[in-house]
LUMMIDREN-941235 format. One line per 10 residues: their letters; for each residue x negated, y negated, z of N, C-alpha, C. Coordinates in steps of 0.1 Angstrom, whole numbers, plus 5000, padded with zeros to 4 digits. Example, Ala and Ser with C-alpha at 12.3 -4.5 7.8 and 13.67 -1.06 7.14 Angstrom:
% residues 2
as = 4868,5057,5078,4877,5045,5078,4868,5033,5078 ~ 4872,5022,5071,4863,5011,5071,4871,5000,5079
//
This chain:
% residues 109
xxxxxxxxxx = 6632,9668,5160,6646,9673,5160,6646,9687,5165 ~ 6633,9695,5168,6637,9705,5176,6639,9710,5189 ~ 6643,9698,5198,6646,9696,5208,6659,9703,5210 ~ 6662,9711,5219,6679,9715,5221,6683,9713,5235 ~ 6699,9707,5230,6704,9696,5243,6697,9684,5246 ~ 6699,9684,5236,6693,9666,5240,6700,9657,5243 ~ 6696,9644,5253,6708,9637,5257,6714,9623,5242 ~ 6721,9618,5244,6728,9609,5236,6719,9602,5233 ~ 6709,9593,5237,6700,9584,5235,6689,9591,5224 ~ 6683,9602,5231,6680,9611,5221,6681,9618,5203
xxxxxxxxxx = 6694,9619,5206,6707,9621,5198,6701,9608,5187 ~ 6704,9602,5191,6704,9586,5185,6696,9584,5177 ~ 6683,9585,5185,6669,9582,5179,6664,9590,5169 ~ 6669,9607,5169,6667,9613,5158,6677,9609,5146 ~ 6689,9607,5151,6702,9608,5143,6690,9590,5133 ~ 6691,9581,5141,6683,9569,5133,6671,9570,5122 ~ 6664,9581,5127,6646,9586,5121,6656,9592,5106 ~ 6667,9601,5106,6672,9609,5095,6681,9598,5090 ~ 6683,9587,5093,6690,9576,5089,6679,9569,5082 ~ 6672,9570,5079,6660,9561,5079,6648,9570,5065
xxxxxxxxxx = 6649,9583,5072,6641,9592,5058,6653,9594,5049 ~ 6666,9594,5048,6678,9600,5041,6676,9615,5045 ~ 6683,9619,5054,6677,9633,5055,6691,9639,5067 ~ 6704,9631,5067,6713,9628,5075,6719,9648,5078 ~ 6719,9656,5063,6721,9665,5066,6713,9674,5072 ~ 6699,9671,5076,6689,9681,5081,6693,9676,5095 ~ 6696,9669,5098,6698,9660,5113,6713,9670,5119 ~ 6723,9668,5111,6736,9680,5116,6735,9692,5113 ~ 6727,9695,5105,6725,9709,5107,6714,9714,5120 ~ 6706,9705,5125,6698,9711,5130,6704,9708,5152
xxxxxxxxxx = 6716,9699,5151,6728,9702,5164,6729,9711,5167 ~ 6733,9715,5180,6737,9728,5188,6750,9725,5193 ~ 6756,9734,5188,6770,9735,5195,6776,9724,5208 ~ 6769,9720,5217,6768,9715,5231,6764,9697,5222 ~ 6757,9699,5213,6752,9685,5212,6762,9683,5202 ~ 6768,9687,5192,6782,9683,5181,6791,9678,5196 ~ 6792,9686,5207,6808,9686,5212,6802,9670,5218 ~ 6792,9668,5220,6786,9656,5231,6786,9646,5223 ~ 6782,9645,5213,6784,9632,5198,6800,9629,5199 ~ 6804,9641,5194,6822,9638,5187,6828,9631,5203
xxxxxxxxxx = 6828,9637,5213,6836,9628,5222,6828,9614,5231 ~ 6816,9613,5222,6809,9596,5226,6812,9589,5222 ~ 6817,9578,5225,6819,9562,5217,6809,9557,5218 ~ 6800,9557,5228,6791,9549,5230,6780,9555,5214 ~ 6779,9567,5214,6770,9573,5203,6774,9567,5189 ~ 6786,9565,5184,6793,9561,5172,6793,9549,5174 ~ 6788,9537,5185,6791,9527,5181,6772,9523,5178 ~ 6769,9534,5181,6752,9533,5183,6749,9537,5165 ~ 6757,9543,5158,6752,9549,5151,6754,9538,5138 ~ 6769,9533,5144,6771,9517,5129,6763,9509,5134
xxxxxxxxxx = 6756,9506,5145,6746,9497,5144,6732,9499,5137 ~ 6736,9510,5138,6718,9518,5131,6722,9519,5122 ~ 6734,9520,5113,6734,9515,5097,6733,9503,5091 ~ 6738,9496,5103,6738,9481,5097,6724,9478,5095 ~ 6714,9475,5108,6705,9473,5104,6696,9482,5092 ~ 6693,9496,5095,6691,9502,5081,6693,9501,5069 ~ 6705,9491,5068,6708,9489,5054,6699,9470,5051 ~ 6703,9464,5066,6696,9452,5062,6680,9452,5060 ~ 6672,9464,5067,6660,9464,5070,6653,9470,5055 ~ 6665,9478,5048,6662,9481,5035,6665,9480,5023
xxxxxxxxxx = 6675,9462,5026,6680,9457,5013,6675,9454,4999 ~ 6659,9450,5004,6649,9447,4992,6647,9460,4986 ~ 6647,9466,4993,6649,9479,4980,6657,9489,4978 ~ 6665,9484,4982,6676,9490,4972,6686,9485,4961 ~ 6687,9494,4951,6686,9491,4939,6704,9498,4940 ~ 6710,9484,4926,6725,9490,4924,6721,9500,4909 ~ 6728,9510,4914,6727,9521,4899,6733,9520,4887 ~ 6723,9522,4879,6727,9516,4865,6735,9527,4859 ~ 6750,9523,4857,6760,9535,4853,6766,9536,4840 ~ 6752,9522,4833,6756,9524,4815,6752,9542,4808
xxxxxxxxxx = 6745,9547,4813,6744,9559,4807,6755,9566,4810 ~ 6757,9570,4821,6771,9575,4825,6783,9568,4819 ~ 6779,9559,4815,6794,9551,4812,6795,9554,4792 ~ 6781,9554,4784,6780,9560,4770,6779,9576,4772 ~ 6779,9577,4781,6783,9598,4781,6796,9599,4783 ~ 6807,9590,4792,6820,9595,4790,6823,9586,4777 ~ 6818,9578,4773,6822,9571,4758,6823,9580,4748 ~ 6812,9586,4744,6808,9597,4737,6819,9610,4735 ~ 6822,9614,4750,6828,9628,4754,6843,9620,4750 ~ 6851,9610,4749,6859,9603,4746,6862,9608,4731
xxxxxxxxxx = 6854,9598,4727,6853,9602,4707,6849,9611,4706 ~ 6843,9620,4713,6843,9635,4707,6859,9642,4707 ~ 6867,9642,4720,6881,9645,4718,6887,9639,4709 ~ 6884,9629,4703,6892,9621,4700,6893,9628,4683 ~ 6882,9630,4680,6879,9637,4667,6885,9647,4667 ~ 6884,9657,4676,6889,9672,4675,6906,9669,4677 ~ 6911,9659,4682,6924,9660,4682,6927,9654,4669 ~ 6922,9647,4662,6921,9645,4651,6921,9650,4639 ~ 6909,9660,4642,6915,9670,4629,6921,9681,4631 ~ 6928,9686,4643,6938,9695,4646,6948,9689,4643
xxxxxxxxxx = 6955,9676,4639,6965,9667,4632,6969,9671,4617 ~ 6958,9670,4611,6959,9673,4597,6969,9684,4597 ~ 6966,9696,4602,6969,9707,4599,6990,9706,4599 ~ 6987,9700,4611,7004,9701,4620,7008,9686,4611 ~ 7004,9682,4602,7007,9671,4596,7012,9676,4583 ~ 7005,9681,4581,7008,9690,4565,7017,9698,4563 ~ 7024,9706,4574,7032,9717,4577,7047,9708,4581 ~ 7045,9695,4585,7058,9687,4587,7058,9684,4577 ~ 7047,9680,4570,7052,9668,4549,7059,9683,4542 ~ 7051,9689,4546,7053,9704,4532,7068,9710,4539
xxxxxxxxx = 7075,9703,4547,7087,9710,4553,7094,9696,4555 ~ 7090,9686,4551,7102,9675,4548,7104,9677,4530 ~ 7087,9678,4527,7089,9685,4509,7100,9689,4507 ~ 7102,9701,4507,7109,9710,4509,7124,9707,4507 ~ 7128,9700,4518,7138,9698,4523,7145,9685,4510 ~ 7131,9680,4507,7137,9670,4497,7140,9676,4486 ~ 7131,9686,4482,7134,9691,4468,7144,9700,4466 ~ 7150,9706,4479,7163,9710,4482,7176,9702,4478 ~ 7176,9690,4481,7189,9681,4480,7190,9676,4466
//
């Protein structure tokens, strides 16, 4: 990738190798001005480029793995009943100040 002005084909083959290591940001950051402007107005490059995901994805379906989001999912459970407590016992307080002021009000009549 430290080729500068490279033609579309080019383009491709690197853009595929960073498709391929995961490394998609080292690949745009390492564009020159002249090669962003030459990507963004190619079709032919963008149609080159969902082909090299499709296969990339089929070439590396055996391993990849769906992410297991039970931990994430008992950390917002947790962070849940944690609020849930603190709103909880911020209740009492504003609970007791309405009884002790309906009190009141009764032992008034």
């Amino acid at each position: 990738m430290s080729d500068t002005n490279r033609e579309i084909h080019e383009l491709l083959v690197d853009y595929s190798d960073a498709l391929r290591d995961g490394c998609i940001p080292a690949f745009l950051k390492s564009l020159t001005r002249e090669e962003a402007e030459r990507i963004a107005s190619s079709w032919e490059f963008w149609d080159a480029t969902e082909i090299s995901r499709i296969l990339n994805g089929v070439g590396f379906a055996d391993k990849a793995v769906a992410p297991n989001v039970s931990l994430f999912i008992s950390r917002v459970d947790a962070e849940i009943a944690s609020r849930l407590k603190k709103s909880k016992a911020s209740l009492p307080g504003k609970r007791r100040s309405r009884t002790g002021s309906a009190a009141k009000r009764e032992s008034r009549a």
